[in-house]
PyMOL Python script that loads the backbone (N, CA, C, O; Angstrom):
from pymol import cmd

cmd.read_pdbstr("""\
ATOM      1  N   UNK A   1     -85.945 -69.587 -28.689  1.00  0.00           N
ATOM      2  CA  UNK A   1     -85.532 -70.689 -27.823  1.00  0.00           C
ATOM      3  C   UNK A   1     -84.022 -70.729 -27.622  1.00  0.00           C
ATOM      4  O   UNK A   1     -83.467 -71.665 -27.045  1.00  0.00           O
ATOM      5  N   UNK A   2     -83.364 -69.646 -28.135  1.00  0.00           N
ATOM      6  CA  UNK A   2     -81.812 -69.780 -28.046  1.00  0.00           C
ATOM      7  C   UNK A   2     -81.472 -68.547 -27.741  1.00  0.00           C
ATOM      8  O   UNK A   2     -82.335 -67.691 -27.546  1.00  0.00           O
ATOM      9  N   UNK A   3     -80.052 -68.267 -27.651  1.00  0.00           N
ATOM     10  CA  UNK A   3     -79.165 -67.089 -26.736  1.00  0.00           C
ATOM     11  C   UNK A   3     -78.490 -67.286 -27.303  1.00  0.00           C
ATOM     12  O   UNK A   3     -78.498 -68.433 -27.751  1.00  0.00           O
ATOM     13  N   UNK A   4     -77.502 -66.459 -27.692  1.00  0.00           N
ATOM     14  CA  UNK A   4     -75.902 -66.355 -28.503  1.00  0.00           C
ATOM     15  C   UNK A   4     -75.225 -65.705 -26.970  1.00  0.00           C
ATOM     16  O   UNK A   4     -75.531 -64.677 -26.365  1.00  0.00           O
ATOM     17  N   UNK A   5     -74.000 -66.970 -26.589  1.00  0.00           N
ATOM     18  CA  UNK A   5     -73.448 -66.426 -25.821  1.00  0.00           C
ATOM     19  C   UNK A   5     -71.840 -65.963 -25.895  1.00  0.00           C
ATOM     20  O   UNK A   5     -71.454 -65.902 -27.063  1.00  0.00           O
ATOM     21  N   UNK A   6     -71.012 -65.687 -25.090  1.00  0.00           N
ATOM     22  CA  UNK A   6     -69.707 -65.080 -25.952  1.00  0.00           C
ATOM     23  C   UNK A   6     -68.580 -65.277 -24.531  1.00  0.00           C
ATOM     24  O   UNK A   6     -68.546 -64.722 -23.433  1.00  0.00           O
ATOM     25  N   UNK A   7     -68.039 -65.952 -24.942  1.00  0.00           N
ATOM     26  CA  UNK A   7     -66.644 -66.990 -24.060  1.00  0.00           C
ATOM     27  C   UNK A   7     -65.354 -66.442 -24.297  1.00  0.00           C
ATOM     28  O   UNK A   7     -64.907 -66.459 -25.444  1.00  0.00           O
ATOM     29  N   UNK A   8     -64.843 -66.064 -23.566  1.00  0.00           N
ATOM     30  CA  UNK A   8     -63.353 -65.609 -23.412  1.00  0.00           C
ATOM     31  C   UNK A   8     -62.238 -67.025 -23.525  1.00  0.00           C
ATOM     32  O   UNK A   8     -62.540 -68.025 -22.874  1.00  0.00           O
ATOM     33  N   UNK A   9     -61.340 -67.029 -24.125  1.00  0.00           N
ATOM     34  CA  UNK A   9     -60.560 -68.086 -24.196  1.00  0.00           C
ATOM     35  C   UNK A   9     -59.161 -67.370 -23.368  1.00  0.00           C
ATOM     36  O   UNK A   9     -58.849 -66.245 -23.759  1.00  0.00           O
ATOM     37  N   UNK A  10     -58.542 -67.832 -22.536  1.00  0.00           N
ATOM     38  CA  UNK A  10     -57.648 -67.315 -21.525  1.00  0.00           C
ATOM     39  C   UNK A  10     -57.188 -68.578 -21.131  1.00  0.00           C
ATOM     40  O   UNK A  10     -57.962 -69.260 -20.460  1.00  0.00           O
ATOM     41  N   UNK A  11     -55.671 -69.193 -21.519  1.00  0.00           N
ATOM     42  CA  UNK A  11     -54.780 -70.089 -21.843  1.00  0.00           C
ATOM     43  C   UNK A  11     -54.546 -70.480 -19.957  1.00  0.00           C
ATOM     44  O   UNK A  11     -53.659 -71.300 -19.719  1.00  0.00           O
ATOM     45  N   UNK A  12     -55.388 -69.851 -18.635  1.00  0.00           N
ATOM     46  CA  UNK A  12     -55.108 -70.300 -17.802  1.00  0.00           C
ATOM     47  C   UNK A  12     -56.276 -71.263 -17.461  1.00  0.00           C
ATOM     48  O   UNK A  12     -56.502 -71.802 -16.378  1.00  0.00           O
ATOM     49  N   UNK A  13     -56.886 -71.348 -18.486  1.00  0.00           N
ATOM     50  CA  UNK A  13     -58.440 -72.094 -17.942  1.00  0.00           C
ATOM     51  C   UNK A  13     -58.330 -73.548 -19.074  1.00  0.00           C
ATOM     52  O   UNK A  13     -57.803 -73.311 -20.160  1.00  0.00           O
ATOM     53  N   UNK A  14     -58.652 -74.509 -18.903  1.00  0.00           N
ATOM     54  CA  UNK A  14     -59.054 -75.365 -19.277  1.00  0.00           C
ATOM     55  C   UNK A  14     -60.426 -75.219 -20.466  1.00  0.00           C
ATOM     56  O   UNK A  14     -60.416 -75.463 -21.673  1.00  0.00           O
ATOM     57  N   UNK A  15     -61.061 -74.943 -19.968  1.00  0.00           N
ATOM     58  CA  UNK A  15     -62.589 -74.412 -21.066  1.00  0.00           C
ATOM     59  C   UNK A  15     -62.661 -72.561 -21.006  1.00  0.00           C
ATOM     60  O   UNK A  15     -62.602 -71.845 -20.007  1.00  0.00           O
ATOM     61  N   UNK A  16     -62.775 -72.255 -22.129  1.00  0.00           N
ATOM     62  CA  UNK A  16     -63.470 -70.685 -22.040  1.00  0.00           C
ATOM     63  C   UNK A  16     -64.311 -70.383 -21.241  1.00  0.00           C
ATOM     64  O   UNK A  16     -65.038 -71.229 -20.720  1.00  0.00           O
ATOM     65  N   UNK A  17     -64.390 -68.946 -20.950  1.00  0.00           N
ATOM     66  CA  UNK A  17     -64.573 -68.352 -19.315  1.00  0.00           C
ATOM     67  C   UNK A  17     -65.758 -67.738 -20.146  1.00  0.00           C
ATOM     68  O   UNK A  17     -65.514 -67.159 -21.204  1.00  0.00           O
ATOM     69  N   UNK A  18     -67.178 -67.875 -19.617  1.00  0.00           N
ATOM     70  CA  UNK A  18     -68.236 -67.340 -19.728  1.00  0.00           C
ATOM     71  C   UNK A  18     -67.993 -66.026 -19.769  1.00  0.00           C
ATOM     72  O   UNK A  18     -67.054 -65.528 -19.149  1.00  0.00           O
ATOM     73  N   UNK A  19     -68.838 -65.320 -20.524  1.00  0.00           N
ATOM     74  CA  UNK A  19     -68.730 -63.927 -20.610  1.00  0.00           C
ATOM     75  C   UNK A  19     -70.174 -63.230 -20.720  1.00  0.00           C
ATOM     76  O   UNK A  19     -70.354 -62.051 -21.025  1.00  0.00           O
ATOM     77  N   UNK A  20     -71.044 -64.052 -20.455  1.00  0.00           N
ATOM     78  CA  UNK A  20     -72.549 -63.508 -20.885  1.00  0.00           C
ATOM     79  C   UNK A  20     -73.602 -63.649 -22.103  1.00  0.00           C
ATOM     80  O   UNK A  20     -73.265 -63.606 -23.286  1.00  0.00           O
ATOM     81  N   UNK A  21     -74.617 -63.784 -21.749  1.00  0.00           N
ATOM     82  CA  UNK A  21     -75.659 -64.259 -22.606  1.00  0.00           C
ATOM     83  C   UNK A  21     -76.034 -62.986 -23.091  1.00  0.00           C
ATOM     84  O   UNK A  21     -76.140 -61.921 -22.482  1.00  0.00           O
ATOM     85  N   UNK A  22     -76.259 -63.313 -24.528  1.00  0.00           N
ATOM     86  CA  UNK A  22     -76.577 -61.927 -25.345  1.00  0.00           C
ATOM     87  C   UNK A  22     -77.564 -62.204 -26.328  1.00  0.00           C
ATOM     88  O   UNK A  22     -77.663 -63.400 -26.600  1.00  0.00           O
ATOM     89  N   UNK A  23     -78.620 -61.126 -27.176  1.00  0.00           N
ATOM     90  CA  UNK A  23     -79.509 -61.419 -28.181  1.00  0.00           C
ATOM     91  C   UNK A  23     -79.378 -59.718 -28.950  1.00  0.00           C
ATOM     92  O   UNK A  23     -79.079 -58.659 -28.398  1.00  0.00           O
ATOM     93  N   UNK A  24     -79.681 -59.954 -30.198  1.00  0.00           N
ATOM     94  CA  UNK A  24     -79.725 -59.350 -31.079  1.00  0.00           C
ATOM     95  C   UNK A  24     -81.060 -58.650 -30.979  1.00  0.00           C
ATOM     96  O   UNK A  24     -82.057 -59.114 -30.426  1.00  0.00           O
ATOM     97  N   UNK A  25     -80.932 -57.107 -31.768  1.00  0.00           N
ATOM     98  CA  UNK A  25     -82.229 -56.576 -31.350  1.00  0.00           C
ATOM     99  C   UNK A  25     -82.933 -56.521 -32.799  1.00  0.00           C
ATOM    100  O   UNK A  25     -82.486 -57.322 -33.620  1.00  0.00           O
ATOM    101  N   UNK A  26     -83.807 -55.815 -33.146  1.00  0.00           N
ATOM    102  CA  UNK A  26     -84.482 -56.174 -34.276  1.00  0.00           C
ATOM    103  C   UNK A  26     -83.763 -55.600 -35.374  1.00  0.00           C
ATOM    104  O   UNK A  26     -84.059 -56.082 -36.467  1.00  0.00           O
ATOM    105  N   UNK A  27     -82.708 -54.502 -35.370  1.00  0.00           N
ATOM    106  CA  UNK A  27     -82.264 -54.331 -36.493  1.00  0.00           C
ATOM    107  C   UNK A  27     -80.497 -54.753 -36.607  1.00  0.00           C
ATOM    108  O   UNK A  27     -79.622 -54.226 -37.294  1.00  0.00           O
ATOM    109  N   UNK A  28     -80.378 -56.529 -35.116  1.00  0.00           N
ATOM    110  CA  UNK A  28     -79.478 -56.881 -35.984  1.00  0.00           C
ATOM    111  C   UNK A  28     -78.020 -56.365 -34.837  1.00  0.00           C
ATOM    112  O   UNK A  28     -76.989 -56.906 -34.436  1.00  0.00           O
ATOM    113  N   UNK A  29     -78.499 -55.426 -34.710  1.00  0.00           N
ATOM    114  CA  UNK A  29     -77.304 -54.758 -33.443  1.00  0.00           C
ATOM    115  C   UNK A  29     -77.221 -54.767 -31.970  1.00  0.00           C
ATOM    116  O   UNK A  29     -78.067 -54.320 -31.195  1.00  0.00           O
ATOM    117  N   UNK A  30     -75.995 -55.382 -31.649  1.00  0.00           N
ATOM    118  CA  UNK A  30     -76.647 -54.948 -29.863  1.00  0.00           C
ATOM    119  C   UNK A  30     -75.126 -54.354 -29.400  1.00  0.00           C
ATOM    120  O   UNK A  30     -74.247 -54.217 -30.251  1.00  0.00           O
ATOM    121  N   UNK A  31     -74.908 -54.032 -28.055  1.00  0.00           N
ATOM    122  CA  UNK A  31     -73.938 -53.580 -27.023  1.00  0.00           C
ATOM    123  C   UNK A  31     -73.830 -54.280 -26.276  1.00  0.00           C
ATOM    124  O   UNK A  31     -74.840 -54.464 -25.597  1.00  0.00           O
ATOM    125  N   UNK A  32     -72.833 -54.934 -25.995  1.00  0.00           N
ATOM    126  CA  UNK A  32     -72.684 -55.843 -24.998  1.00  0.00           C
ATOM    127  C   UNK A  32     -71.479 -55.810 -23.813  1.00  0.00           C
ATOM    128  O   UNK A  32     -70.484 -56.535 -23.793  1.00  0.00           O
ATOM    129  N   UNK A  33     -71.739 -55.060 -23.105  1.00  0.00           N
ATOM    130  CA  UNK A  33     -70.604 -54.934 -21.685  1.00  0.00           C
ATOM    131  C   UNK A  33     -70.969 -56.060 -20.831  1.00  0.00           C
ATOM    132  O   UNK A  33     -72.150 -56.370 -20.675  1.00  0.00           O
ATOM    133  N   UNK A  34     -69.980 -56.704 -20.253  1.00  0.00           N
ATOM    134  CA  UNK A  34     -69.915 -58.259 -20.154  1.00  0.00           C
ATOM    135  C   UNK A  34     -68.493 -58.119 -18.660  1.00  0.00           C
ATOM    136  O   UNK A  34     -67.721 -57.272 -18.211  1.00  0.00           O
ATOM    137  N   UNK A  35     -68.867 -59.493 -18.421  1.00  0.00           N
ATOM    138  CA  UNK A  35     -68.394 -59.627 -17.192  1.00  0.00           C
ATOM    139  C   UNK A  35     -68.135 -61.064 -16.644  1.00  0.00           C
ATOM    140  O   UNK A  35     -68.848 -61.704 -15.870  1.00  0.00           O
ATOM    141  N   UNK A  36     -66.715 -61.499 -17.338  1.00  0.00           N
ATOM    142  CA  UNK A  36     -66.523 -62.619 -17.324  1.00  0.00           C
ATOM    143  C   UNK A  36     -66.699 -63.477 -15.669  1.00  0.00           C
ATOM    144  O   UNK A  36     -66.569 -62.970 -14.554  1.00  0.00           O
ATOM    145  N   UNK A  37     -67.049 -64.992 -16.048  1.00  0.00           N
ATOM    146  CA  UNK A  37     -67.692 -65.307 -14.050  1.00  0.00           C
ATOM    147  C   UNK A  37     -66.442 -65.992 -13.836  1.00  0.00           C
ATOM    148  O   UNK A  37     -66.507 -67.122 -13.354  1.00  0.00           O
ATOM    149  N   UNK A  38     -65.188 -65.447 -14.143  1.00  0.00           N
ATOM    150  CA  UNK A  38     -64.055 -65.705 -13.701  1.00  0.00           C
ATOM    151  C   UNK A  38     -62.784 -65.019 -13.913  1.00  0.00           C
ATOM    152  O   UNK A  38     -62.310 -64.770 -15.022  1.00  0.00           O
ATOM    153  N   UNK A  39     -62.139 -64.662 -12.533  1.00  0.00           N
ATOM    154  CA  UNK A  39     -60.767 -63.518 -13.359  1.00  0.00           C
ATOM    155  C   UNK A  39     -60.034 -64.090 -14.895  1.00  0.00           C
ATOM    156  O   UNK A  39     -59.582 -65.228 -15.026  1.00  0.00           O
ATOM    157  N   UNK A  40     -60.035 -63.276 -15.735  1.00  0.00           N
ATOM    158  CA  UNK A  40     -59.407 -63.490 -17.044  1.00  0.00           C
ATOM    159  C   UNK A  40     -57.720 -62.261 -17.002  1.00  0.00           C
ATOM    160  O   UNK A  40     -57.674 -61.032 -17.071  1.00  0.00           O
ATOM    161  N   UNK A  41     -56.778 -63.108 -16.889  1.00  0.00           N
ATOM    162  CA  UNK A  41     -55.790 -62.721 -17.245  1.00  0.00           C
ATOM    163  C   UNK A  41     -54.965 -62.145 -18.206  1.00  0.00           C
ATOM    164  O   UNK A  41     -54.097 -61.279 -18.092  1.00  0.00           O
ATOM    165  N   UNK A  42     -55.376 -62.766 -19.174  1.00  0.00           N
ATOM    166  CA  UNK A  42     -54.984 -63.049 -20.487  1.00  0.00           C
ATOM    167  C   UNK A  42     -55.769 -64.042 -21.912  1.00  0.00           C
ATOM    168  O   UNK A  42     -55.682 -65.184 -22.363  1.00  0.00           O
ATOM    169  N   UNK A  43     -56.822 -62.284 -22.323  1.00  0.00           N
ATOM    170  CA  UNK A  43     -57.777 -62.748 -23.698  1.00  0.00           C
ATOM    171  C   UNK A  43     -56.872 -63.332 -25.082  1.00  0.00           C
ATOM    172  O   UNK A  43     -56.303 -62.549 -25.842  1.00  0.00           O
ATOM    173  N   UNK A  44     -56.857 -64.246 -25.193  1.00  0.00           N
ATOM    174  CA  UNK A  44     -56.221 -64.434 -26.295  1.00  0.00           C
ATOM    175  C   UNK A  44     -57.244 -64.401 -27.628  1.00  0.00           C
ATOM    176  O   UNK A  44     -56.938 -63.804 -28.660  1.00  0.00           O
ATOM    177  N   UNK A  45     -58.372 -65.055 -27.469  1.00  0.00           N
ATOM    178  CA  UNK A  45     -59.474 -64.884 -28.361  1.00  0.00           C
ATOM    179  C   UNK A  45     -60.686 -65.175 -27.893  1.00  0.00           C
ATOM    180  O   UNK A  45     -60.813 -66.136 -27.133  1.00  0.00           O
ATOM    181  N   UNK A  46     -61.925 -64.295 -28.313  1.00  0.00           N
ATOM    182  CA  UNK A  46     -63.358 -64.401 -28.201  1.00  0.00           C
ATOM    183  C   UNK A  46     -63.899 -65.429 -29.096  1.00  0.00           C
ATOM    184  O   UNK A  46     -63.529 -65.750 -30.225  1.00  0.00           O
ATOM    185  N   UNK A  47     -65.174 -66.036 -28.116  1.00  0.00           N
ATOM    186  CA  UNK A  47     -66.261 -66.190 -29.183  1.00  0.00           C
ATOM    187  C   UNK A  47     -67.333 -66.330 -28.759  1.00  0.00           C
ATOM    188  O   UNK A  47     -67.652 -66.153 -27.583  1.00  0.00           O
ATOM    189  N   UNK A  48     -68.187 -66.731 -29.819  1.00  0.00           N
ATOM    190  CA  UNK A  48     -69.583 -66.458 -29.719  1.00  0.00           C
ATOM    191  C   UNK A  48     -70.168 -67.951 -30.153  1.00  0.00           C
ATOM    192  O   UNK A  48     -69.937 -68.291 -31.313  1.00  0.00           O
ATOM    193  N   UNK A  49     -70.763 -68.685 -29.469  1.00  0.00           N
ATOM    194  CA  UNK A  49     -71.445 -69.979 -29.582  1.00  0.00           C
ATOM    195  C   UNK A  49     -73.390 -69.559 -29.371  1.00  0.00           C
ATOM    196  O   UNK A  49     -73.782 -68.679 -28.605  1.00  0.00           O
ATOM    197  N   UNK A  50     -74.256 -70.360 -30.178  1.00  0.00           N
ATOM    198  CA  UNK A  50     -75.093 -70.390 -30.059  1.00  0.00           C
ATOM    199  C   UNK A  50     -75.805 -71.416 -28.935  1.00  0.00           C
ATOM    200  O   UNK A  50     -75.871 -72.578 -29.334  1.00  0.00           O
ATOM    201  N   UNK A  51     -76.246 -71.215 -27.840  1.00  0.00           N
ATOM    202  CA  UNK A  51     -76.872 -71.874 -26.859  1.00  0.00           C
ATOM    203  C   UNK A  51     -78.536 -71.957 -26.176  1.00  0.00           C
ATOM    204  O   UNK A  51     -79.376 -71.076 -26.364  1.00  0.00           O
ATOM    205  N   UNK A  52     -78.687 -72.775 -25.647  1.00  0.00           N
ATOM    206  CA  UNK A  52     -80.164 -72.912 -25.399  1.00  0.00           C
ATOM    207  C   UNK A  52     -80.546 -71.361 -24.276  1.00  0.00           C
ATOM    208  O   UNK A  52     -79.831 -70.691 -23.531  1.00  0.00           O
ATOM    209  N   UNK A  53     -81.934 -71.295 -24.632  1.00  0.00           N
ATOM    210  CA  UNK A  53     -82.069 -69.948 -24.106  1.00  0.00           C
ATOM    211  C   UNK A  53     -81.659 -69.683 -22.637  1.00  0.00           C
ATOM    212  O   UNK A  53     -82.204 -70.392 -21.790  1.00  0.00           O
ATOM    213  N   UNK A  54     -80.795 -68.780 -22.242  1.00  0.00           N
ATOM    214  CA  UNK A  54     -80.559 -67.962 -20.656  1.00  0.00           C
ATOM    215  C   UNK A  54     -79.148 -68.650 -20.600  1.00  0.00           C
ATOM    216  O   UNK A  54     -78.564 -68.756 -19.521  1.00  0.00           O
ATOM    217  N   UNK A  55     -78.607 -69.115 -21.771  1.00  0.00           N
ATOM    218  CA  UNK A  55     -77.351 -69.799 -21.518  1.00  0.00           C
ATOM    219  C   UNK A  55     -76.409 -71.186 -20.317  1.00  0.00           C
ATOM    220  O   UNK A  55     -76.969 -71.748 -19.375  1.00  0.00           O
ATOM    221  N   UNK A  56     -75.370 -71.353 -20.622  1.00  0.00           N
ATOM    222  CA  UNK A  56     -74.953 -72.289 -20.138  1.00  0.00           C
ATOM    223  C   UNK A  56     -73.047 -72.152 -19.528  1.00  0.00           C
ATOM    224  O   UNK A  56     -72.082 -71.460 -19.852  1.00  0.00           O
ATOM    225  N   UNK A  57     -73.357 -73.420 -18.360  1.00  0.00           N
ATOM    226  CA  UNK A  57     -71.782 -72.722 -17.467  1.00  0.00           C
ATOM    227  C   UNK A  57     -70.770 -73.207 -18.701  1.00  0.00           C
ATOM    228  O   UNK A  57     -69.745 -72.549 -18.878  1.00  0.00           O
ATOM    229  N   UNK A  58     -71.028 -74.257 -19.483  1.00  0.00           N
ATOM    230  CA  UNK A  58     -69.910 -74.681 -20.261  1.00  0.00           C
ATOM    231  C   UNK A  58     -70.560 -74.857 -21.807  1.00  0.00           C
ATOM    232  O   UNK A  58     -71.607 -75.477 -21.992  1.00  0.00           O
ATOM    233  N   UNK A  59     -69.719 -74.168 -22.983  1.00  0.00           N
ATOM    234  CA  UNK A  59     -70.106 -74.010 -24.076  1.00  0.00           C
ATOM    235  C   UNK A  59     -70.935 -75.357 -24.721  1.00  0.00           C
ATOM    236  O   UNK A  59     -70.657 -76.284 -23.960  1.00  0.00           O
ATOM    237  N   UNK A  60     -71.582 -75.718 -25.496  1.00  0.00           N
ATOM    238  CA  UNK A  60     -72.537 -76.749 -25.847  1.00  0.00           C
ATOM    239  C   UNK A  60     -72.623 -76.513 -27.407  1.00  0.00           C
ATOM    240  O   UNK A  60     -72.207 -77.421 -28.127  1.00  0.00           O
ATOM    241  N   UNK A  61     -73.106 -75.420 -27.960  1.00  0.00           N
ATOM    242  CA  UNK A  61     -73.992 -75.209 -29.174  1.00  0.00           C
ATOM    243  C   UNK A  61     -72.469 -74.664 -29.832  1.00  0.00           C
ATOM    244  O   UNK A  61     -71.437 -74.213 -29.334  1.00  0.00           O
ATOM    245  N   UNK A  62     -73.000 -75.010 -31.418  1.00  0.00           N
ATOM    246  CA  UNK A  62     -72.311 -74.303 -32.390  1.00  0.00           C
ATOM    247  C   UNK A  62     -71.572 -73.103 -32.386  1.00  0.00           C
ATOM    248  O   UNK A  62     -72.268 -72.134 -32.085  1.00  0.00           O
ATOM    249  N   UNK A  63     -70.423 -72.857 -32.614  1.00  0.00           N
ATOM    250  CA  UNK A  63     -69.147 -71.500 -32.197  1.00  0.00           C
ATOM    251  C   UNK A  63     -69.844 -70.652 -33.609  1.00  0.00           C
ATOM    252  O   UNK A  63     -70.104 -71.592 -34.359  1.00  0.00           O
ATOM    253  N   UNK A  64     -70.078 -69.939 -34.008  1.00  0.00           N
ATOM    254  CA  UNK A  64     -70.698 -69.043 -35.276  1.00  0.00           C
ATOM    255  C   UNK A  64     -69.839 -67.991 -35.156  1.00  0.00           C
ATOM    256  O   UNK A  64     -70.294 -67.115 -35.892  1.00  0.00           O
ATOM    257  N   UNK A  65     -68.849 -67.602 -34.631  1.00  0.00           N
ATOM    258  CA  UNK A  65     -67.565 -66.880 -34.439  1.00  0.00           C
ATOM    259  C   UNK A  65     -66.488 -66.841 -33.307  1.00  0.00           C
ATOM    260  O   UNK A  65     -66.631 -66.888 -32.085  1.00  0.00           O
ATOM    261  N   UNK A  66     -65.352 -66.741 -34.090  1.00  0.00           N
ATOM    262  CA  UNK A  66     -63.960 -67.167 -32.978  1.00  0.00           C
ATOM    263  C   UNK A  66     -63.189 -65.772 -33.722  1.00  0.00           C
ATOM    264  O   UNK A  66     -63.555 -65.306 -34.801  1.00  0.00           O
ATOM    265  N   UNK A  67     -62.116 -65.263 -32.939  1.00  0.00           N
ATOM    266  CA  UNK A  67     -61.021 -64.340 -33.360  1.00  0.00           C
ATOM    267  C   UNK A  67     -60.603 -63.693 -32.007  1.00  0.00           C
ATOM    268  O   UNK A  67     -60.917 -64.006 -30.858  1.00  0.00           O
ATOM    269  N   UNK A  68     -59.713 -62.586 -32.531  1.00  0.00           N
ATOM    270  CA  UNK A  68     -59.120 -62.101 -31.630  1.00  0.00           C
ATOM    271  C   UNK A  68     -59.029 -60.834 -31.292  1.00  0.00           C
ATOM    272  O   UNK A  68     -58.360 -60.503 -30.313  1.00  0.00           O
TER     273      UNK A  68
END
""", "prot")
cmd.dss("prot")
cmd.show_as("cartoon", "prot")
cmd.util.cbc("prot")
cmd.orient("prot")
């Protein structure tokens, strides 16, 4: 019932810039080439929030990783 999705933080946006809905495969690993739904200038740090399934335009669920 959920999606782990992964948000670009870029100091020209107000909220982190979507970057795509992602899921883990059974042993745990995935690849994820991504395509933020807005020009990103400048990544200062990623993350990864847990969200309701097929994801969402603005983060909601628990951050379960931030860095850079």
């Amino acid at each position: 019932t959920q999606d782990y999705q992964i948000w670009i933080i870029d100091p020209a946006y107000p909220n982190p810039v979507n970057g795509g809905v992602f899921s883990t495969g059974p042993d745990g690993k995935i690849a994820l080439p991504f395509k933020p739904d807005q020009p990103v200038t400048q990544a200062t740090a990623f993350a990864i929030s847990v969200e309701k399934k097929g994801g969402v335009p603005k983060a909601e669920g628990p951050i379960v990783l931030l860095g850079k």
